[in-house]
C-alpha positions as CSV (number, residue, x, y, z in Angstrom):
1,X,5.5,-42.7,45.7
2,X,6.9,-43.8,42.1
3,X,3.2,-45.1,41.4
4,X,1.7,-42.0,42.8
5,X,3.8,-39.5,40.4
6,X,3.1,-41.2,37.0
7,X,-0.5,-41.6,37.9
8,X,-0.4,-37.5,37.9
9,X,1.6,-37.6,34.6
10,X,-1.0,-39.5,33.1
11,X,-3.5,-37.4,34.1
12,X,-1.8,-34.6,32.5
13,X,-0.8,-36.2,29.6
14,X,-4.8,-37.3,28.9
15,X,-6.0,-33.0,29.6
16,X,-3.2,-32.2,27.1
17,X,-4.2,-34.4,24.6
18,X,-8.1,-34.8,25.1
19,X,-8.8,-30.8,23.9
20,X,-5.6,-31.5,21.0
21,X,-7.6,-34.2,19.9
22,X,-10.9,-33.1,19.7
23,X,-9.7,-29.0,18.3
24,X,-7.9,-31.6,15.3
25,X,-9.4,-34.8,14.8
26,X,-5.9,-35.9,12.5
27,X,-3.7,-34.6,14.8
28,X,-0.4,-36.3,14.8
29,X,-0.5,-37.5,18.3
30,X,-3.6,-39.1,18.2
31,X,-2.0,-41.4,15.2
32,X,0.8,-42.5,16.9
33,X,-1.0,-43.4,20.0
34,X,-3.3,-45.6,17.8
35,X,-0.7,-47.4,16.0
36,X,1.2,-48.1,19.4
């Protein structure tokens, strides 16, 4: 169940950032998730 639910979060989390990303290539997101 636990597994199941942040499977779905990722999901959402990779359509929210996938069109940030590409509509602003230095977005500040896309930094932090490099560094980390």
């Amino acid at each position: 169940m636990l597994h199941q639910k942040l499977s779905v979060c990722l999901e959402l989390i990779q359509c929210l950032l996938q069109p940030a990303v590409e509509k602003e290539p230095h977005h500040p997101h896309k930094e932090i998730f490099s560094v980390g």
